[in-house]
N, CA, C and O atoms as a MOPAC input file, in Angstrom:
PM7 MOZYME 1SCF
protein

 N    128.24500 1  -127.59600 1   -72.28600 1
 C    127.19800 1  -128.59100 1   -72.33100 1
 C    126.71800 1  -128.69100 1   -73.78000 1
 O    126.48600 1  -127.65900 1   -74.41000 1
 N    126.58100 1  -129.74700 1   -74.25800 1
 C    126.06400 1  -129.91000 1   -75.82200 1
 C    124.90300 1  -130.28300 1   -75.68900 1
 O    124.43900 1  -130.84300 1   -74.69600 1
 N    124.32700 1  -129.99500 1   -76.70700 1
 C    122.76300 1  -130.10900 1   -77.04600 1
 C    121.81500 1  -131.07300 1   -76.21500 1
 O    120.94300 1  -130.68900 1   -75.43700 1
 N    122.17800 1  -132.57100 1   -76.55300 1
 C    121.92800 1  -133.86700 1   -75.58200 1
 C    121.88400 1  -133.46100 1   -74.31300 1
 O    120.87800 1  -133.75700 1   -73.66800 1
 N    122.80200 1  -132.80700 1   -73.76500 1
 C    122.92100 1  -132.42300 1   -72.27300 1
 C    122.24500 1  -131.73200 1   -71.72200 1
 O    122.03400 1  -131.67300 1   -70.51000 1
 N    121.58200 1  -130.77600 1   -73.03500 1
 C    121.13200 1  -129.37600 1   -72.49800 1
 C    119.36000 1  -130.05300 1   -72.66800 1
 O    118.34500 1  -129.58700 1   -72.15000 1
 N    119.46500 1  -131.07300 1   -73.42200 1
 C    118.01000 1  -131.58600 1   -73.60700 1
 C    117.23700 1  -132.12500 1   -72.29200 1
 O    116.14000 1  -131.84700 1   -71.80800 1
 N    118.51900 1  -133.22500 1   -71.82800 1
 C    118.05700 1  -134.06000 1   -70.82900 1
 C    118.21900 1  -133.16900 1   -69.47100 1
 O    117.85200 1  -133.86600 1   -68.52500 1
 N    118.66300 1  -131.79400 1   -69.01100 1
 C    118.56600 1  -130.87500 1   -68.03600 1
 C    117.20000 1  -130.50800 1   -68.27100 1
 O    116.39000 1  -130.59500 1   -67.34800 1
 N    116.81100 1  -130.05200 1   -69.56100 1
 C    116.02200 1  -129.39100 1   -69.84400 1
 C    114.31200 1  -130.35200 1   -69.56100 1
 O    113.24900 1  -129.77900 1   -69.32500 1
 N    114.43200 1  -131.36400 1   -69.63600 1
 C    113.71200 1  -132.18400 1   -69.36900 1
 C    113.48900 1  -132.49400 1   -68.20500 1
 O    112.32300 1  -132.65900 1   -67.84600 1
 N    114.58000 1  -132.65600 1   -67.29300 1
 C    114.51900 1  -132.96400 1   -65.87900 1
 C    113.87300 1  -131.72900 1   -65.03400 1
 O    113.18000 1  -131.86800 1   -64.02600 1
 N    114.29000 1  -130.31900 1   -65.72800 1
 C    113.65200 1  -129.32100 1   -65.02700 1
 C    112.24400 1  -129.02100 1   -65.07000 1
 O    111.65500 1  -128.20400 1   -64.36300 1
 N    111.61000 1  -129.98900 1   -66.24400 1
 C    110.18500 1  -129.81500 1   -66.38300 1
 C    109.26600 1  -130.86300 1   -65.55000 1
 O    108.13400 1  -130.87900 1   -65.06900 1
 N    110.58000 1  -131.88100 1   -65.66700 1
 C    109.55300 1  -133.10900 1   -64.87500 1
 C    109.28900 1  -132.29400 1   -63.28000 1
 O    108.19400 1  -132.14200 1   -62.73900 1
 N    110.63600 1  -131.84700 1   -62.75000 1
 C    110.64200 1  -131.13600 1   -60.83400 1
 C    109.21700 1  -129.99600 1   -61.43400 1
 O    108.18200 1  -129.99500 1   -60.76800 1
 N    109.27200 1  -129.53000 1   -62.09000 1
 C    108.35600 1  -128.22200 1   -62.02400 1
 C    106.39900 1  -128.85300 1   -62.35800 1
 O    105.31300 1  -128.33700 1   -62.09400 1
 N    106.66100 1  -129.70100 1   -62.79700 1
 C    105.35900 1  -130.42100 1   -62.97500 1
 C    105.08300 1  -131.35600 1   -61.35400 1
 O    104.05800 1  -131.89400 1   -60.93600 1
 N    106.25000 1  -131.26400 1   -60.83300 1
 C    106.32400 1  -132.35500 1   -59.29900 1
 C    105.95900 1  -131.34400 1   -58.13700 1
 O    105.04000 1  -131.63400 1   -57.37100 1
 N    106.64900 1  -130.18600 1   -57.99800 1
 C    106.22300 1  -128.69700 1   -57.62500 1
 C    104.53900 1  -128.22200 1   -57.73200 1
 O    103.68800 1  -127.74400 1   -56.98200 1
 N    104.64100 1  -128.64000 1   -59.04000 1
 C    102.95600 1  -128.15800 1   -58.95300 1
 C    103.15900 1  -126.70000 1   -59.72100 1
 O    104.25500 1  -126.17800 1   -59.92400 1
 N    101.74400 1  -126.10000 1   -60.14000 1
 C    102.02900 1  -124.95200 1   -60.97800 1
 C    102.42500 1  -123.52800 1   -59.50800 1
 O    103.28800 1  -122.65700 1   -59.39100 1
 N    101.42100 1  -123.92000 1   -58.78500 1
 C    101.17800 1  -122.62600 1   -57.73400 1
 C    102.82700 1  -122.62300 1   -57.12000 1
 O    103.03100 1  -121.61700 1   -56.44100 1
 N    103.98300 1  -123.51500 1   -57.22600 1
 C    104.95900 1  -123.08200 1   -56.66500 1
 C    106.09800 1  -123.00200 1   -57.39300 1
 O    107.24200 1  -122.84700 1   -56.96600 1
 N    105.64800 1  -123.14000 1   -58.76400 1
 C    106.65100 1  -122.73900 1   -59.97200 1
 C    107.57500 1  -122.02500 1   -60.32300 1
 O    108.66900 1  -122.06700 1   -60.88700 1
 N    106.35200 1  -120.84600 1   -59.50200 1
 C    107.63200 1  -119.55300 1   -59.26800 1
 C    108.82100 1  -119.30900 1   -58.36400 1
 O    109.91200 1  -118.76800 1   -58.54400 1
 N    108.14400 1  -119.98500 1   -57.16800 1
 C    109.26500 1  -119.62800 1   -56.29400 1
 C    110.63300 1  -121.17400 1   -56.86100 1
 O    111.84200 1  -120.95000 1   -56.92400 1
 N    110.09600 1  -122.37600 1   -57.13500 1
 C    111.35100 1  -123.01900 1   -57.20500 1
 C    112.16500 1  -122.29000 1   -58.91700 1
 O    113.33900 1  -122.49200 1   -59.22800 1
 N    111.49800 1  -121.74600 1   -59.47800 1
 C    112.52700 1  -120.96500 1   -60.68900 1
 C    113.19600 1  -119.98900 1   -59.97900 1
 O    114.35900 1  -119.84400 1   -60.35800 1
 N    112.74800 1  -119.06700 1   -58.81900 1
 C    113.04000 1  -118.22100 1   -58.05900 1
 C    114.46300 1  -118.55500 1   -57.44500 1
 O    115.38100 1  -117.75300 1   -57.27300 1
 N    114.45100 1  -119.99900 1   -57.13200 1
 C    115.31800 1  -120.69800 1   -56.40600 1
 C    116.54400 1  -121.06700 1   -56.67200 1
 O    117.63400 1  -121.00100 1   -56.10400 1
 N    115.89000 1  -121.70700 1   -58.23900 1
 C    117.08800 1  -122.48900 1   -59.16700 1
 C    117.55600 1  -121.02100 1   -60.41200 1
 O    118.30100 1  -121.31900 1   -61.34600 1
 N    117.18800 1  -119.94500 1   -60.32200 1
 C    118.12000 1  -118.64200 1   -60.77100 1
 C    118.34300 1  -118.28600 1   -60.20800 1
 O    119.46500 1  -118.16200 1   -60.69800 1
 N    118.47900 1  -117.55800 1   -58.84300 1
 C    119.40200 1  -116.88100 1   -58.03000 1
 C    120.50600 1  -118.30500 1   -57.55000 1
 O    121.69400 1  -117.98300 1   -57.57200 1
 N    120.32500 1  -119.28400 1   -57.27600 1
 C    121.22700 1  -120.56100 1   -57.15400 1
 C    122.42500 1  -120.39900 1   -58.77200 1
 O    123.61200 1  -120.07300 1   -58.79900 1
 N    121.49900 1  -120.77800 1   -59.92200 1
 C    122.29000 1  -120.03900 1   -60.72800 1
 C    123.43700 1  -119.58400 1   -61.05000 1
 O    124.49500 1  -120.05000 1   -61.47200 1
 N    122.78000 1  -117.98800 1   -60.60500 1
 C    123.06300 1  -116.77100 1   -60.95000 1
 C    124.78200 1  -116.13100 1   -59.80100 1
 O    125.80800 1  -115.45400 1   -59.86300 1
 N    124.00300 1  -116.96400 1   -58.95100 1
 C    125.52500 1  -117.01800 1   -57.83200 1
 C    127.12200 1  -117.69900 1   -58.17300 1
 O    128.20900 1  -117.55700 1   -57.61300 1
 N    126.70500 1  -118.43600 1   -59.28200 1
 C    127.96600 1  -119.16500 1   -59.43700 1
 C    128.65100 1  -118.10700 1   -60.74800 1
 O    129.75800 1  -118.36700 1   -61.21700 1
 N    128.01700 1  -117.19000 1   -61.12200 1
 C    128.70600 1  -116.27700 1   -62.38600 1
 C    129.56800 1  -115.55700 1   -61.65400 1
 O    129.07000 1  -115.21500 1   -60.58100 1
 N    130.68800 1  -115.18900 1   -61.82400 1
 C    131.75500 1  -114.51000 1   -61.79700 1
 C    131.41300 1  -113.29400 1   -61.12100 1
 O    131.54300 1  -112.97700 1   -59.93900 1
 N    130.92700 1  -112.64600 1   -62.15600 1
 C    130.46600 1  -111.10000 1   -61.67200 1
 C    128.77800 1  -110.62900 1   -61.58400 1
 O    128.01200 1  -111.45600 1   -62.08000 1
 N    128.21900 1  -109.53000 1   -61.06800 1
 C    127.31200 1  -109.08600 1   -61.04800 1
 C    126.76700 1  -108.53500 1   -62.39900 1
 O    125.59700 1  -108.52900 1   -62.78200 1
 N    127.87700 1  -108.07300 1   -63.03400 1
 C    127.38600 1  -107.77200 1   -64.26200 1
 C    126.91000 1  -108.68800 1   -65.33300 1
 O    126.00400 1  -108.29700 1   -66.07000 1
 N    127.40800 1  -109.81800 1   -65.48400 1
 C    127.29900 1  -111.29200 1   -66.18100 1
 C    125.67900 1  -111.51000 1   -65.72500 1
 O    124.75600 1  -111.65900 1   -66.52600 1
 N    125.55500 1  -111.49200 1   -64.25900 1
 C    124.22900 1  -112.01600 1   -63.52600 1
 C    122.92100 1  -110.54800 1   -64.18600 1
 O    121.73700 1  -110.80600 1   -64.40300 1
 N    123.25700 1  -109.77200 1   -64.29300 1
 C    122.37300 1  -108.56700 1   -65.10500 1
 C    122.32800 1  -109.04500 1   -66.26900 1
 O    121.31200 1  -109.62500 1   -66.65300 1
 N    123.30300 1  -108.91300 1   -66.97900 1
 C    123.20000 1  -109.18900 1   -68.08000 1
 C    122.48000 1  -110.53300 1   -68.77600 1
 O    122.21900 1  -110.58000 1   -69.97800 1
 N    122.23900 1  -111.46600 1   -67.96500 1
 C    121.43600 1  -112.74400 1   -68.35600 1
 C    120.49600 1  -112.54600 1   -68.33900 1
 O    119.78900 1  -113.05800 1   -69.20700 1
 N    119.79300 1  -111.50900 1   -67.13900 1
 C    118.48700 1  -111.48200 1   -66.71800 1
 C    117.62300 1  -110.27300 1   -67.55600 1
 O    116.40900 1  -110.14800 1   -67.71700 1
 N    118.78600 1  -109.42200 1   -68.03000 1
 C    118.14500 1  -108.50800 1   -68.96200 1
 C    117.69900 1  -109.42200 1   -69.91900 1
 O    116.48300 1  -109.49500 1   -70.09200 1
 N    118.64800 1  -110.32800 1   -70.75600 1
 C    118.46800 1  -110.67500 1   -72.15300 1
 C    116.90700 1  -112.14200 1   -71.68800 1
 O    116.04000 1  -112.40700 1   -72.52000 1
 N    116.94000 1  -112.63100 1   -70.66500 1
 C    115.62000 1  -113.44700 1   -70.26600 1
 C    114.57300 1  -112.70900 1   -70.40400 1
 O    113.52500 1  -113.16900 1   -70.85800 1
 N    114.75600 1  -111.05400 1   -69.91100 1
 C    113.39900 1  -110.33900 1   -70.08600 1
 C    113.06000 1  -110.47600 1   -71.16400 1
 O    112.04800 1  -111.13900 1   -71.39200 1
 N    113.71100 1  -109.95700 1   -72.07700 1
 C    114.21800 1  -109.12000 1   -73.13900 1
 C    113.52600 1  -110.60200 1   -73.86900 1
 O    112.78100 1  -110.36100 1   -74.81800 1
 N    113.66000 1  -111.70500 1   -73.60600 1
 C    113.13400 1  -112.79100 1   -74.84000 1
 C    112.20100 1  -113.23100 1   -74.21600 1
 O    111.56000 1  -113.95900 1   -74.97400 1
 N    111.68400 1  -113.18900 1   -73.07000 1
 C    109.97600 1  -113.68000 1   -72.42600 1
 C    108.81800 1  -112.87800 1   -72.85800 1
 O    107.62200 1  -113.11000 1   -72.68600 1
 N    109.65500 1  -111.44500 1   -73.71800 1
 C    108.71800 1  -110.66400 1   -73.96000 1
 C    108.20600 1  -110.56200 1   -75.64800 1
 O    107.26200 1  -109.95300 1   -76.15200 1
 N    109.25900 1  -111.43200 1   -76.25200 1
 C    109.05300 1  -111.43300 1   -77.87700 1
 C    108.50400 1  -112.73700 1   -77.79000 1
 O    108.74000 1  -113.66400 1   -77.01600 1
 N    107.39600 1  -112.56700 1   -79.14000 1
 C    106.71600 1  -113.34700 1   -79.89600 1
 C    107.71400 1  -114.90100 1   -79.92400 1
 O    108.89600 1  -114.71300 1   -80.21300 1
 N    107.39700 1  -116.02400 1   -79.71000 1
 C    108.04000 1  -116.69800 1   -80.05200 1
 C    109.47500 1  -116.84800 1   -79.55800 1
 O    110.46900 1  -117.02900 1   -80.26100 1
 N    109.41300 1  -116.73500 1   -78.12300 1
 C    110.49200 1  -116.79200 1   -77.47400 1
 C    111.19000 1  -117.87900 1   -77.26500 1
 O    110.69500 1  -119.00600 1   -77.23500 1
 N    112.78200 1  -117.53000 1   -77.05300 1
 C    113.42900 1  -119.07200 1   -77.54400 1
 C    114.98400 1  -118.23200 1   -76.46400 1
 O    115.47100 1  -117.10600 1   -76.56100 1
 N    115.35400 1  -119.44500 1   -75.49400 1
 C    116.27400 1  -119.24300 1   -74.50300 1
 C    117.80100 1  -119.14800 1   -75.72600 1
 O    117.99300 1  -119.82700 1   -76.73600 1
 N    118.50800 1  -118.25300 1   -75.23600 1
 C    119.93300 1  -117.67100 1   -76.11900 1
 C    120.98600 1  -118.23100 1   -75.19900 1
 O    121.39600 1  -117.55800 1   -74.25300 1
 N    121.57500 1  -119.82300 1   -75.52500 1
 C    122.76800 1  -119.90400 1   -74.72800 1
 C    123.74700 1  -119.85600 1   -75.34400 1
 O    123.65800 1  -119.65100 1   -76.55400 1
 N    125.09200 1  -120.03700 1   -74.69400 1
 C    126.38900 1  -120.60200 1   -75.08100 1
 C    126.51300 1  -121.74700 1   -75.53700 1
 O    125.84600 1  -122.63900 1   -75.01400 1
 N    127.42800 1  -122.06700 1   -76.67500 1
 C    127.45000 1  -123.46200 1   -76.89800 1
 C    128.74800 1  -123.44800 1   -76.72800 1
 O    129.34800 1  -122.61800 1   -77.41100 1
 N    129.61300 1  -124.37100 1   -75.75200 1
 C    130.56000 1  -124.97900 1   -75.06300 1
 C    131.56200 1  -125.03100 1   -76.52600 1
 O    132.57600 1  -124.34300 1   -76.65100 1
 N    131.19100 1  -125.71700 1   -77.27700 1
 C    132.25400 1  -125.87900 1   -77.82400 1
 C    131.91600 1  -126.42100 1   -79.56600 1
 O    131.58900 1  -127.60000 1   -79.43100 1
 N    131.88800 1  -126.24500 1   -80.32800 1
 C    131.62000 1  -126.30800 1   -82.12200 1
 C    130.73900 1  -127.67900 1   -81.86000 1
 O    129.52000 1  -127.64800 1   -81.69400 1
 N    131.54300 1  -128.90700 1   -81.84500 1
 C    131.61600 1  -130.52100 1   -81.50800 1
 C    130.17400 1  -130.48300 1   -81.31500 1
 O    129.91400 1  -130.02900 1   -80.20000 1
 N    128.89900 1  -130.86600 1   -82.14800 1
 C    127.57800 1  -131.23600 1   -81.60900 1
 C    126.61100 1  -130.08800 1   -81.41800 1
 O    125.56600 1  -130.17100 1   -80.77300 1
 N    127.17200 1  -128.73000 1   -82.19900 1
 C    126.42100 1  -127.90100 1   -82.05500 1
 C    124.89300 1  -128.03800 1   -83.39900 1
 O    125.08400 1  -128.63800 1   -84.45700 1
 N    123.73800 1  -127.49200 1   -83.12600 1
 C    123.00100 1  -127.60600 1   -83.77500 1
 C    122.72500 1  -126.42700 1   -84.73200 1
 O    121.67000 1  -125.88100 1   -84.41000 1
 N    123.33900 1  -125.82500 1   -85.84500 1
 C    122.95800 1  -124.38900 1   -86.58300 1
 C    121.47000 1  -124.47100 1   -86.57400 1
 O    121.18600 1  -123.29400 1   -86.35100 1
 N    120.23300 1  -125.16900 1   -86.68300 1
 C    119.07500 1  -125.06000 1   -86.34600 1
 C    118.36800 1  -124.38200 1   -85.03400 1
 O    117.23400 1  -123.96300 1   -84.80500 1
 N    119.57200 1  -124.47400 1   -84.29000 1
 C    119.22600 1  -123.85600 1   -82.44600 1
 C    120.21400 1  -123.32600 1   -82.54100 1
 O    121.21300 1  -123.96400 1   -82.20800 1
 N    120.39500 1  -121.76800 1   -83.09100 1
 C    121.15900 1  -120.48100 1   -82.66300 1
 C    121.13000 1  -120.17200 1   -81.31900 1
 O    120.27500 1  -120.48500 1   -80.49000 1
 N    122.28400 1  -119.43800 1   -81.15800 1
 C    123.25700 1  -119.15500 1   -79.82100 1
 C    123.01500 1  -117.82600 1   -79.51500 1
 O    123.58800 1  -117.29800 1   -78.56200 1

């Protein structure tokens, strides 16, 4: 997924979570990561995401660490 793609997901998931309401925020994130988290390969992949989510909800200035698909449209301003 390139940047554009990851914008307009990223957008759509805020509009459902503002449609949700705050009080049920949790459970539909609850929903849409274990939904997720099911399509990874292995169990270890599914740890390993959820460590490194802790692991950046808890630093100053936290900023989500993905994959970028492929060079083509990547942004060096938004590290991977």
């Amino acid at each position: 997924m390139n940047n554009e793609s990851l914008d307009q997901v990223y957008t759509s998931m805020a509009q459902a979570l503002t449609r949700v309401g705050e009080a049920r925020a949790p459970l539909f994130l609850s929903i849409l990561g274990l939904s997720l988290l099911s399509r990874l390969p292995s169990a270890q992949e599914a740890l390993a995401l959820l460590a490194q989510a802790e692991a950046a909800s808890l630093e100053d200035g936290a900023m989500a660490n993905y994959p970028v698909s492929s060079s083509a449209g990547a942004d060096p301003a938004r590290p991977t």
